[in-house]
PABATOR-92634 format. One record per atom (N, C-alpha, C): residue number from 0; x, y, z; atom name. Coordinates in steps of 0.1 Angstrom, whole numbers. Each point is the difference from the previous one (the first is absolute). Last residue first. Layout:
{NUM {X Y Z} "CA"} ...
// end
This chain:
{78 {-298 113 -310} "N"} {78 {7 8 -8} "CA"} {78 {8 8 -5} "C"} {77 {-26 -29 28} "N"} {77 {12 -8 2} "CA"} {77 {2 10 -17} "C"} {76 {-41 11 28} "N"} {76 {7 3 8} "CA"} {76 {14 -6 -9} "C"} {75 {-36 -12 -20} "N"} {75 {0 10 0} "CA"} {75 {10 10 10} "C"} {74 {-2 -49 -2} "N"} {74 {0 9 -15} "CA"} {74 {3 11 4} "C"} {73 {-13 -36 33} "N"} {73 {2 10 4} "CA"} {73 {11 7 -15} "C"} {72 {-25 -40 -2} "N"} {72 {-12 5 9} "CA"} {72 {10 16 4} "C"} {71 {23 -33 -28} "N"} {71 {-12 4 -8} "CA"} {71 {-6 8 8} "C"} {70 {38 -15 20} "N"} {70 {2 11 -12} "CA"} {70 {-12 4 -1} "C"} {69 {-7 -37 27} "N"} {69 {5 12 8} "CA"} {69 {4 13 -10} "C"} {68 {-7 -41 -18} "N"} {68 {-13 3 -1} "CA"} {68 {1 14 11} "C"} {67 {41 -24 -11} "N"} {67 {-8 6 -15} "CA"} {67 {-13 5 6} "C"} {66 {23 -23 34} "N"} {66 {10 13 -4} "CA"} {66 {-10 11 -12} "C"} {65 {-27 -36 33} "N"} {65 {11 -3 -10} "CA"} {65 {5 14 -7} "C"} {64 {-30 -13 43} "N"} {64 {-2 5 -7} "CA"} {64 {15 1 -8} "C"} {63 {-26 -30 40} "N"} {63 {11 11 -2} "CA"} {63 {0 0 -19} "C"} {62 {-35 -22 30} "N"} {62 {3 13 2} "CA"} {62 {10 5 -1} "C"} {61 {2 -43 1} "N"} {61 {-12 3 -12} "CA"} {61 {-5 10 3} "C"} {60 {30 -19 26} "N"} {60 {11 3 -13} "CA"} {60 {-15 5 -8} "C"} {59 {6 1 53} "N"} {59 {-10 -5 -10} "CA"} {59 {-1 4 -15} "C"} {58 {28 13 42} "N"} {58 {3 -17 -6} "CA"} {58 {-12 -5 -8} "C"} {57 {3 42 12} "N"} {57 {13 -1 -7} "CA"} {57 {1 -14 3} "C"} {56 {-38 19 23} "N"} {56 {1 4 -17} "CA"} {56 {17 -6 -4} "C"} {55 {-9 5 48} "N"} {55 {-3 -13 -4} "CA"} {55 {-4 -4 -15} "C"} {54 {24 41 16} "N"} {54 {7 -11 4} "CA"} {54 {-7 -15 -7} "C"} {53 {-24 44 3} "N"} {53 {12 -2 -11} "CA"} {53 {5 -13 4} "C"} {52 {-27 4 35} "N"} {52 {-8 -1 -8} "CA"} {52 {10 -2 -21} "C"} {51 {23 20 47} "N"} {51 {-9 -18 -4} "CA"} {51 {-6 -2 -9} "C"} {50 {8 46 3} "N"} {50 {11 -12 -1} "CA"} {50 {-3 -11 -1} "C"} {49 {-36 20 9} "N"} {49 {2 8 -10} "CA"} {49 {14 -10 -5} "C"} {48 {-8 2 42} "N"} {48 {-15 -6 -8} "CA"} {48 {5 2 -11} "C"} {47 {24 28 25} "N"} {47 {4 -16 3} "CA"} {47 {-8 -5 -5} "C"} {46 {-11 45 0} "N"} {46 {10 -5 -10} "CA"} {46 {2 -17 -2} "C"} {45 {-36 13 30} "N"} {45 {-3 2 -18} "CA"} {45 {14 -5 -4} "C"} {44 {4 9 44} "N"} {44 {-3 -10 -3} "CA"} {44 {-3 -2 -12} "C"} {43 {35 31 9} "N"} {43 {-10 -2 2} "CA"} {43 {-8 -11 -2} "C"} {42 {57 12 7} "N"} {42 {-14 -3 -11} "CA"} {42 {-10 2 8} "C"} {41 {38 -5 20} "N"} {41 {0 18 -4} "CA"} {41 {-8 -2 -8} "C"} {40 {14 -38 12} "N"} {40 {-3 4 14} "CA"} {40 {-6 14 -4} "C"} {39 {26 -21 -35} "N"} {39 {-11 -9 3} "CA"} {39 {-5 6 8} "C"} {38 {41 15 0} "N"} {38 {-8 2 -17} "CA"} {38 {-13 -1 1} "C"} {37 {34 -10 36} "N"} {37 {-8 11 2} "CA"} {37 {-10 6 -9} "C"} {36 {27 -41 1} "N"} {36 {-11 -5 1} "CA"} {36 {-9 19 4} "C"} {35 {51 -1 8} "N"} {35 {-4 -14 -6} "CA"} {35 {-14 0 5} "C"} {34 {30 44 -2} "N"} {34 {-7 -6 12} "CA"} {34 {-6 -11 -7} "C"} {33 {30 46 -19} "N"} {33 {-6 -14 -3} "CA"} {33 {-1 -6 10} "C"} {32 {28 44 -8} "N"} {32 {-12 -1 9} "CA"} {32 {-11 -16 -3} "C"} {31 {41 6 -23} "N"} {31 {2 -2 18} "CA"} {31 {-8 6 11} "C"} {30 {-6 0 -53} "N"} {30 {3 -15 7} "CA"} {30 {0 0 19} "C"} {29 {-3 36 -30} "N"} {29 {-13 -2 4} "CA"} {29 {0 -16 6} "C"} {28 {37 25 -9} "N"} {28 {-3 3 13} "CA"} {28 {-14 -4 0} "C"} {27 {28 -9 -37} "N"} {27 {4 0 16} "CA"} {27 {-6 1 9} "C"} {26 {-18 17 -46} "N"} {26 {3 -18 3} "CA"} {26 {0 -10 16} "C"} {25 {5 53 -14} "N"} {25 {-8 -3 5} "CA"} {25 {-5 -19 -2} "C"} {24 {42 18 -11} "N"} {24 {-1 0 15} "CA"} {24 {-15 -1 7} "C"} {23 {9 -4 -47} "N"} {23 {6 -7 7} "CA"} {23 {3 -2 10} "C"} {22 {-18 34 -25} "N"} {22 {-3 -15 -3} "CA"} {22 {-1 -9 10} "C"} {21 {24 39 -2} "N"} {21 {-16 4 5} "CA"} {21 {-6 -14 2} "C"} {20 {41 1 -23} "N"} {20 {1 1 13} "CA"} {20 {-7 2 9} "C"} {19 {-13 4 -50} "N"} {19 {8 -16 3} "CA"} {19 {4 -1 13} "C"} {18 {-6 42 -13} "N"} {18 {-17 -11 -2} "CA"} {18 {1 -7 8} "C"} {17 {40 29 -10} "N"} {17 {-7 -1 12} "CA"} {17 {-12 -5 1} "C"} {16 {48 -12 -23} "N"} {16 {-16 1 -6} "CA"} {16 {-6 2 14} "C"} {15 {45 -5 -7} "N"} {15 {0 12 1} "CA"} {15 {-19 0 -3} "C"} {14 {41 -40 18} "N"} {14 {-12 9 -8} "CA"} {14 {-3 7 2} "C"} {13 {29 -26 25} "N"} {13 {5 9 -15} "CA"} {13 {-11 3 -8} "C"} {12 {-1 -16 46} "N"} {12 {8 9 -2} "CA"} {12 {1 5 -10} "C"} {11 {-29 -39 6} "N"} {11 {-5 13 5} "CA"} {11 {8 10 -6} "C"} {10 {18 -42 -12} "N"} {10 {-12 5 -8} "CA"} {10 {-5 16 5} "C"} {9 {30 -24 34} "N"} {9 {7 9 -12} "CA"} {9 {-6 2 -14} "C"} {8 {-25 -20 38} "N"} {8 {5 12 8} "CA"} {8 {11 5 -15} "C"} {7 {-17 -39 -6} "N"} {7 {-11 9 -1} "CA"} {7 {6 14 2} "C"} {6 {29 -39 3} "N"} {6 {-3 7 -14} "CA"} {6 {-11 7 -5} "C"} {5 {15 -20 44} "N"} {5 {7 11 -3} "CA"} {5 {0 11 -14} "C"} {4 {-32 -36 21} "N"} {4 {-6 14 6} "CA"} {4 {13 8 -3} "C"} {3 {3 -41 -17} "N"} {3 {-10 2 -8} "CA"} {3 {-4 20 10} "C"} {2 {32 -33 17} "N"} {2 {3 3 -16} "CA"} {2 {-9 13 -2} "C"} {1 {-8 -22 41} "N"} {1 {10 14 0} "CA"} {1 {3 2 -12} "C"} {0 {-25 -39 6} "N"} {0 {-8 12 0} "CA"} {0 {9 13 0} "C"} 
// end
């Protein structure tokens, strides 16, 4: 892990892209405010219903919809 945090820290140094450092710090720090399962806890019941409910559509292949017919239905927007 010391490799990889020396050749961040000298990526950091030599750029001059301030986006890219905005970026990237806000990355950092949204991680080390991160708490396992807070994602879930911070929904509403609707949302979690809602989740679940997607969840149990993605194993039922006869509601999923094929590349071509996803073009056909959204044309207007794929030009």
């Amino acid at each position: 892990m010391a490799a990889i945090k020396d050749d961040l820290h000298k990526l950091i140094d030599t750029t001059t892209d301030e986006k890219l450092l905005e970026d990237i710090f806000m990355i950092l720090s949204s991680r080390s405010d991160y708490k396992p399962k807070s994602l879930w806890s911070g929904l509403t019941d609707e949302q979690k219903q809602q989740t679940l409910a997607s969840e149990g559509e993605i194993g039922d292949e006869s509601a999923w919809e094929s590349h071509e017919e996803m073009k056909t239905k959204n044309a207007k927007w794929l030009k």
